[in-house]
VOLUM-171625 format. One record per residue (C-alpha): residue number from 1; residue in one letter; x negated, y negated, z. Coordinates in steps of 0.25 Angstrom, whole numbers, plus 2048, in hexadecimal, padded with zeros to 3 digits. Each point is the difference from the previous one (the first is absolute). Example, Ala and Ser with C-alpha at 12.3 -4.5 7.8 and 13.67 -1.06 7.14 Angstrom:
2
ATOM    n  res   xx   yy   zz
ATOM    1    A  7CF  812  81F
ATOM    2    S  7FA  7F2  7FE
***
This chain:
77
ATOM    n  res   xx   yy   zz
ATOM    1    X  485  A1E  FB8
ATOM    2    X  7FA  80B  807
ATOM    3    X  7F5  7FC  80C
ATOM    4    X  7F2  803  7F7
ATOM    5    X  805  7F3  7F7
ATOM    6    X  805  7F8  80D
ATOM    7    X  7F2  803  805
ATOM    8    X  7F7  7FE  7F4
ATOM    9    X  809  7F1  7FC
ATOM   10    X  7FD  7FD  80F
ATOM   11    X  7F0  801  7FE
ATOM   12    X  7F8  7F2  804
ATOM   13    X  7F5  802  7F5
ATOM   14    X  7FE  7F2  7FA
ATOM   15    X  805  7FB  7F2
ATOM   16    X  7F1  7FD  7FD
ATOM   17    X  7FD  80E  807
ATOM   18    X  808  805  7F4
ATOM   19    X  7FD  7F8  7F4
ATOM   20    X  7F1  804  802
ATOM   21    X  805  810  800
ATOM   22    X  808  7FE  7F2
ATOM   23    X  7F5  7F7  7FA
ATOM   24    X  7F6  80B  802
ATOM   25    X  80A  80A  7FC
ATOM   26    X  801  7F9  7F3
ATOM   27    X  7F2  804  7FE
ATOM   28    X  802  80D  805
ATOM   29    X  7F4  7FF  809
ATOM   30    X  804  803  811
ATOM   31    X  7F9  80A  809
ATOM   32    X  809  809  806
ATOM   33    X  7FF  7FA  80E
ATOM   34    X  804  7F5  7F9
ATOM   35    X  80B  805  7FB
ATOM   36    X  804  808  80D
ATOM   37    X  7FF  7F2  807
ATOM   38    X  809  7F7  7F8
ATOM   39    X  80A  80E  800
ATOM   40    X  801  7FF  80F
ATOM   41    X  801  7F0  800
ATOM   42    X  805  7FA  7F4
ATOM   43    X  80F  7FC  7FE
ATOM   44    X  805  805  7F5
ATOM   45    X  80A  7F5  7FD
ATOM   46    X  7F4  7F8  7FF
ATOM   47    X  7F9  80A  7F6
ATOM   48    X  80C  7FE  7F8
ATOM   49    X  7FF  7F1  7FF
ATOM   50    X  7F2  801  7FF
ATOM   51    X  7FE  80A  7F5
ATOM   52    X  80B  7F7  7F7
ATOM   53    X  7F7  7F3  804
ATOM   54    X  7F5  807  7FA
ATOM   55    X  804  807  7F4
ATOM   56    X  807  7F2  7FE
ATOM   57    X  7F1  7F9  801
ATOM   58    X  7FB  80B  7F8
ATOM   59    X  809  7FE  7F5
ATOM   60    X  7FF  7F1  802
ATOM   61    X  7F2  7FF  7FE
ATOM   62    X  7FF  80A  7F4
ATOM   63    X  80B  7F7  7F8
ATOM   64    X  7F6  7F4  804
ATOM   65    X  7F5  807  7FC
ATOM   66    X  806  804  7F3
ATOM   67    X  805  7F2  7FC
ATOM   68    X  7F3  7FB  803
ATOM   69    X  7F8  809  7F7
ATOM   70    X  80A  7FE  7F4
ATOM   71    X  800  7F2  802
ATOM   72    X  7F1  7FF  800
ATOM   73    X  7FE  806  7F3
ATOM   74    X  7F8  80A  804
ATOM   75    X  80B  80C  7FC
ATOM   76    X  7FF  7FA  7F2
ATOM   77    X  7F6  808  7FE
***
């Protein structure tokens, strides 16, 4: 492992730090200082975790949404 990714796993920015940066980044909305802030401070271990927790949400609510819309009758048309 070479000493950038030593140094970037070893970043303190908290969990909730990085959920708040890949939920807005599933929007696609962040100012670049923004950006360049959770760069410098986020773990990217926890970007990781993070990003599968979201798009495991995401997807969680869509198949919820979808079954309730189908179920409702409203898709019938």
């Amino acid at each position: 492992m070479s000493d950038d990714l030593r140094e970037a796993a070893a970043r303190r920015g908290s969990f909730l730090q990085t959920m708040r940066a890949v939920g807005w980044s599933f929007f696609g909305v962040r100012k670049s200082a923004g950006y360049q802030n959770d760069v410098e401070k986020l773990n990217p271990v926890h970007v990781i975790i993070a990003g599968i927790l979201g798009a495991g949400l995401f997807i969680g609510a869509l198949v919820l949404l979808v079954g309730w819309v189908v179920g409702s009758g409203v898709a019938a048309g």
